[in-house]
N, C-alpha and C positions, 0 to 999 in steps of 0.2 A: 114376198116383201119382208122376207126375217130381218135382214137391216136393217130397217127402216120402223117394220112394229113386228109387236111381240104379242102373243098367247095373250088372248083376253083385252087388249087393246082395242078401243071402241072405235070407226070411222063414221065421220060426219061427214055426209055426200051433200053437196049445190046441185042442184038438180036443175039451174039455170047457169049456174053460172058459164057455160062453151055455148050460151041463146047467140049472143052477139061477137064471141071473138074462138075462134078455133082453142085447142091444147097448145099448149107450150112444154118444149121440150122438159123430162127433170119433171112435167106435173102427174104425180099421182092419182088414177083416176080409178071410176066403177064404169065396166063396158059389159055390156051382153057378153056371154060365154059365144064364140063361135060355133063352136058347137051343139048347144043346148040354148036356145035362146030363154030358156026359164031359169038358168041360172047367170050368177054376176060374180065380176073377175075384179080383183085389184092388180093393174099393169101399173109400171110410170112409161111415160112416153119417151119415146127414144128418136124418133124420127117424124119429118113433118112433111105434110105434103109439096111434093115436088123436090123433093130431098132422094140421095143414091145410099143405102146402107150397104155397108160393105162388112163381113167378116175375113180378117186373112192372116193366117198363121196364129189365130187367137185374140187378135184384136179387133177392134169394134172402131170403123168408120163413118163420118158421117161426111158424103161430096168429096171426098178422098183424105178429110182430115181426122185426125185418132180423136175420140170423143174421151174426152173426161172426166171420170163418174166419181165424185169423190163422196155420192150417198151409197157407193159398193165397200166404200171400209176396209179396203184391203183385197176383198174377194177378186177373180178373175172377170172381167169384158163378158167371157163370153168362153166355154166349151169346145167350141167349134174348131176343128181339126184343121177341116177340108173350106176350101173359100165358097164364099153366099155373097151374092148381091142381090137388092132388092129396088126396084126405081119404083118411087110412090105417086099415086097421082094426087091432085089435089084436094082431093075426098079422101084423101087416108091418111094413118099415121102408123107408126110401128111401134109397138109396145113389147116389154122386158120387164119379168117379175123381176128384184133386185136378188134374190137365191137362186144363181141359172144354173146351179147346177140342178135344181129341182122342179125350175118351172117353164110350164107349157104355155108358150106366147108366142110373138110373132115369127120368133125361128121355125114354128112350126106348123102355124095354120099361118103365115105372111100378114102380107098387113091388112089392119081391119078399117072401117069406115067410122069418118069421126063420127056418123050418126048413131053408132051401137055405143058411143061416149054418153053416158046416164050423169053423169056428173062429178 
């Protein structure tokens, strides 16, 4: 999330606030690590359930339209070479550090359950 915050920068998590309405795209959130359920990740949400994400040629789709990130500052969509699709159900959402070239999200463990969304 270098974009967006910086070294030493404090986050304040709702820990209700997704009780009564899912994430919305663009919301930065704290989710269980998928991998380490004892540790906690800062993603923003990139995709929502029932949504197709698409990687192709570099760009970043969402249902076959270019999504546009204008909290990336300049940086690239997205890394990816080779084309990814992912179709979400609607218990999921797919999440993107906003530093892809450093971070480990949904490109790489797919998409996670909005219930591992902490707040």
């Amino acid at each position: 999330m270098v974009q967006s915050l910086k070294d030493g920068d404090k986050v304040l998590a709702n820990q209700s606030a997704y009780d009564r309405y899912p994430p919305s795209r663009g919301d930065v959130v704290v989710m269980e690590d998928p991998s380490d359920a004892t540790r906690v990740e800062l993603k923003r949400v990139i995709g929502l359930g029932g949504e197709e994400i698409m990687f192709c040629d570099g760009l970043l789709y969402v249902n076959g339209t270019l999504l546009e990130e204008p909290y990336l500052k300049g940086l690239p969509p997205t890394l990816c070479l080779k084309s990814q699709t992912w179709e979400l159900n609607q218990s999921e959402c797919f999440v993107m550090g906003d530093n892809r070239v450093r971070s480990i999200d949904s490109r790489r463990y797919g998409p996670v359950k909005v219930e591992s969304v902490l707040g």
